[in-house]
C-alpha positions as CSV (number, residue, x, y, z in Angstrom):
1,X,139.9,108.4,127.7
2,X,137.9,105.8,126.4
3,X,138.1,103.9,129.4
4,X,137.3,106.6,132.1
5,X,134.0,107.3,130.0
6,X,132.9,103.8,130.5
7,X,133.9,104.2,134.4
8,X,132.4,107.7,134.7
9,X,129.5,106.0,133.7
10,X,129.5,102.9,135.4
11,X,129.3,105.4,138.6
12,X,126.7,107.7,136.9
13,X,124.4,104.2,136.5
14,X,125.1,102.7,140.1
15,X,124.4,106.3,142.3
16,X,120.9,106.0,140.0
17,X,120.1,102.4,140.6
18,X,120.4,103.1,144.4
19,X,118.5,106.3,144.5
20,X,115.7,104.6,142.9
21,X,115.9,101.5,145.6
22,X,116.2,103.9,148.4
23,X,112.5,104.9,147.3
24,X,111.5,101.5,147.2
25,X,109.6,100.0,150.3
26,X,111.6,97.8,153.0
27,X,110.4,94.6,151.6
28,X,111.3,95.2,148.0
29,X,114.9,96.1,149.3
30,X,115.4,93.5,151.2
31,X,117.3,91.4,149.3
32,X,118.9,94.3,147.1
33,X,122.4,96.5,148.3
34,X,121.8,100.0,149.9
35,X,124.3,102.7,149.3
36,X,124.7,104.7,152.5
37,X,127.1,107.7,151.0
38,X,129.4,108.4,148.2
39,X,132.9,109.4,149.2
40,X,135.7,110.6,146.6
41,X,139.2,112.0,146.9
42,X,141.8,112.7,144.0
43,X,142.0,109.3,142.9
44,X,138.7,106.9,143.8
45,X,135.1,107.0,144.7
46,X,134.2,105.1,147.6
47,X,130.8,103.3,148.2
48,X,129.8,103.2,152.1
49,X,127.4,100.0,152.5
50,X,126.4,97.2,154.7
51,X,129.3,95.1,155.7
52,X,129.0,91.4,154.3
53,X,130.4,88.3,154.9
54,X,131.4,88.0,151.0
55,X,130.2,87.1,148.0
56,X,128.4,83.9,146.7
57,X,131.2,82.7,144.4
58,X,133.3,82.8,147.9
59,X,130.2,79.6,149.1
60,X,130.2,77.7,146.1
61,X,132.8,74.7,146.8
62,X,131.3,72.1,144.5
63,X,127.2,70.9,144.8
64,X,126.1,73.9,147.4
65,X,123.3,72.6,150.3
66,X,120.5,72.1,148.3
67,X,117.9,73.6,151.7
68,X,120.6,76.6,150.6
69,X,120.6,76.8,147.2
70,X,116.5,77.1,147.5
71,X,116.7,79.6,149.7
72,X,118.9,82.0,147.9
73,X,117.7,81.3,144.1
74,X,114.1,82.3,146.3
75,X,115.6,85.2,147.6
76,X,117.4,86.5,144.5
77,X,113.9,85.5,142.4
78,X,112.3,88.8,144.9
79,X,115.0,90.9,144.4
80,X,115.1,90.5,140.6
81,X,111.0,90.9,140.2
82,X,112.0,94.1,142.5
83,X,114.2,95.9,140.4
84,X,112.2,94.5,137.5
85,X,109.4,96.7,139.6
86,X,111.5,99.8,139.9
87,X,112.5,100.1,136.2
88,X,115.5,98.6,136.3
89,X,117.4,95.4,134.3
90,X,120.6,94.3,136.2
91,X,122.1,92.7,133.5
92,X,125.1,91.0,135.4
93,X,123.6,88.9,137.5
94,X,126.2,86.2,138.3
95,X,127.4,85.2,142.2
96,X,130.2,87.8,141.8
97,X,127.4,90.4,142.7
98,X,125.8,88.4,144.9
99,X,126.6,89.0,148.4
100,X,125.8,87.1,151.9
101,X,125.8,88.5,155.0
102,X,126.9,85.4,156.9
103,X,128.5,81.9,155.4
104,X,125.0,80.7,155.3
105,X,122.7,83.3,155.6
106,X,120.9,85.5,153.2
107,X,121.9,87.0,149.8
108,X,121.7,90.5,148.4
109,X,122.0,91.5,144.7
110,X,124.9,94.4,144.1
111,X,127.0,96.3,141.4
112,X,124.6,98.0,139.0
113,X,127.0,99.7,137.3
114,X,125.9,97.6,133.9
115,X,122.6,98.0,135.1
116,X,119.9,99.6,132.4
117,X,117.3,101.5,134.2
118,X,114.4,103.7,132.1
119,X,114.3,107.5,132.9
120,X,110.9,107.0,134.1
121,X,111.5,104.9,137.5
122,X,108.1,102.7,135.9
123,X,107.5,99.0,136.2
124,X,109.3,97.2,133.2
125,X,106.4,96.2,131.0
126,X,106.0,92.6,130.3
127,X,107.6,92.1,127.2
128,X,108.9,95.2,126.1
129,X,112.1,95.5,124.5
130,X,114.7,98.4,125.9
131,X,117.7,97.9,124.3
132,X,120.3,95.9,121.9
133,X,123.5,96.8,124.1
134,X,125.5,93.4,125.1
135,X,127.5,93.5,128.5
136,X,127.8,92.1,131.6
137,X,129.3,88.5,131.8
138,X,129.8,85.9,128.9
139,X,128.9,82.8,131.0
140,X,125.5,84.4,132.4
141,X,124.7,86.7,129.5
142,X,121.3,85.7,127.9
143,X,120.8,83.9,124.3
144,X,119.2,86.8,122.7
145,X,121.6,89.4,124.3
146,X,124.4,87.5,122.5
147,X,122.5,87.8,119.3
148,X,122.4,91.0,119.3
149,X,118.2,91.4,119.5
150,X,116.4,93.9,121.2
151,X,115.8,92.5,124.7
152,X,114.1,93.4,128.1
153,X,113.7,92.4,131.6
154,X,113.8,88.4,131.0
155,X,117.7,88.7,130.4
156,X,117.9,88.6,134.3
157,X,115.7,85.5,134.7
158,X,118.3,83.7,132.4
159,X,121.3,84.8,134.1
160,X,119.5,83.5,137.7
161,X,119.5,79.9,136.0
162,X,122.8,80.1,135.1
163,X,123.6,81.0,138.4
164,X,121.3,78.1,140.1
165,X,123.6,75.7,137.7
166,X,126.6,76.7,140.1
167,X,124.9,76.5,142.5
168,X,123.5,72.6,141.8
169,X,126.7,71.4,140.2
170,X,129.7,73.8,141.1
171,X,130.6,74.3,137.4
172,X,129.5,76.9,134.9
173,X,126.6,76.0,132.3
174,X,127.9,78.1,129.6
175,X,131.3,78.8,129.6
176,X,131.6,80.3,126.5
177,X,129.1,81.3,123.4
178,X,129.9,77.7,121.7
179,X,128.4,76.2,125.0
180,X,125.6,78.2,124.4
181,X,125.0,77.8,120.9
182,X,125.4,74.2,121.3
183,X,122.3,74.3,123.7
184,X,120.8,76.1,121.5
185,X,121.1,73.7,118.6
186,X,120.1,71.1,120.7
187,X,117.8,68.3,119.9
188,X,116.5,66.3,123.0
189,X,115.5,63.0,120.4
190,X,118.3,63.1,118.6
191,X,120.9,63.1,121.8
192,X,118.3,61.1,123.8
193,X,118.7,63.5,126.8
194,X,117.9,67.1,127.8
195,X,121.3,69.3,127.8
196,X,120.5,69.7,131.8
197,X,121.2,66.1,132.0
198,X,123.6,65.3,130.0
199,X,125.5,68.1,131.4
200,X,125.0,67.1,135.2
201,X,122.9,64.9,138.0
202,X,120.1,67.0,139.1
203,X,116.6,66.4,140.6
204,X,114.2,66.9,138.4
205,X,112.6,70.0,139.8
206,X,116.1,71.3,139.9
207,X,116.2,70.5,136.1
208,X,112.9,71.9,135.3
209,X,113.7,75.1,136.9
210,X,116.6,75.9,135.3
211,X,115.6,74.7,132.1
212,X,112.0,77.2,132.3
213,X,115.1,80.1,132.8
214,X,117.3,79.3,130.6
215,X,114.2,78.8,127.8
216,X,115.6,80.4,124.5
217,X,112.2,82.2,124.2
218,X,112.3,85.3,126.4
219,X,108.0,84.8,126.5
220,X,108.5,81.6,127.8
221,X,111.1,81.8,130.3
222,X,110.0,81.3,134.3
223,X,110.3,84.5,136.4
224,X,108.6,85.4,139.4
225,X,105.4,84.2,139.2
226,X,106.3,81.2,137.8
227,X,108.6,80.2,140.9
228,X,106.1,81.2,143.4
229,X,104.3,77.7,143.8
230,X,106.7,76.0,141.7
231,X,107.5,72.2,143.9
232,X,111.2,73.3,144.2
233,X,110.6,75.9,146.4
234,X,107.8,73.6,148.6
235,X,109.6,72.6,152.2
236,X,110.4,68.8,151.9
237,X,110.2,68.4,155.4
238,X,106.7,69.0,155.6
């Protein structure tokens, strides 16, 4: 019973989340799943949307293309600040719901069903707390989610730099909450190097971004506006 609450309202969450991007404008959906129709019979409920290649866990095979990896961490930085936009917090953001729509072409955020979206359809406010409630995934879920604090929209920005780790390495940052709590705990001058780099061989804009997203500070972690002109995301061909 117990568990057909949870999927009743898994479903009841999901339908919302796309209503509310079906309102949205064609750029702010860009990078986000469309639900086309809802289809049930006696046993399941089936989602009709756009047929992808698969997902992003499916193109991560070791150190991804680095021209690649900057495209899609760009891509799923837009569609995040758009359902930040809308009202909505994702909360599983993790390359299982993280789709492509050809081996190498562009990404699109899916699954809201753990999704937390406000009754009002307003713009999340900059730092406002919604809720204490802690799901989604272990390795992507943010520090103060697994401390059971109030928490808001920045819980997204920490999962994307979790998600940029597999991307840059091919191995999970935090595979458990010791991992995490031993980044926490972390002292840079007492271990000599940054956790990033003693983890892993990374540029250092690669470090720098991941480390302003996985700040322990929600205030202080990168989103959006932060990545816009960030060096990362500058063409190094030109």
């Amino acid at each position: 019973m117990l568990a057909d609450a949870s999927s009743l309202r898994g479903l009841l969450v999901e339908v919302l989340c796309h209503k509310v991007i079906a309102s949205g404008c064609a750029q702010d959906r860009a990078y986000l799943t469309q639900l086309y129709g809802v289809l049930q019979d006696e046993k399941r409920v089936l989602f009709a949307m756009p047929l992808m290649q698969c997902d992003l866990l499916a193109a991560i095979r070791g150190r991804c293309d680095r021209g690649l990896t900057r495209r899609w961490i760009a891509q799923l930085a837009m569609g995040i600040d758009a359902l930040h936009r809308m009202g909505i917090i994702h909360r599983d953001i993790k390359p299982e719901n993280v789709l492509l729509d050809a081996p190498d072409g562009n990404v699109r955020i899916t699954d809201f069903n753990a999704a937390y979206a406000i009754p009002w359809n307003a713009p999340l406010e900059e730092g406002a707390v919604y809720t204490r409630e802690v799901t989604g995934s272990i390795p992507y879920m943010a520090w103060e989610m697994t401390q059971k604090r109030w928490y808001g929209k920045m819980v997204d920005w920490w999962a994307l730099g979790c998600l940029m780790f597999d991307l840059v390495t091919g191995t999970l940052l935090f595979k458990n909450d010791a991992a995490r709590t031993k980044y926490a705990n972390w002292d840079r001058r007492v271990e000599g190097l940054s956790y990033l780099a003693r983890r892993a061989d990374m540029s250092e804009e690669e470090e720098n971004v991941i480390s302003g997203l996985i700040s322990l500070y929600p205030c202080a972690r990168f989103q959006l506006r932060h990545l816009r002109n960030h060096t990362y995301f500058l063409d190094e061909h030109r």
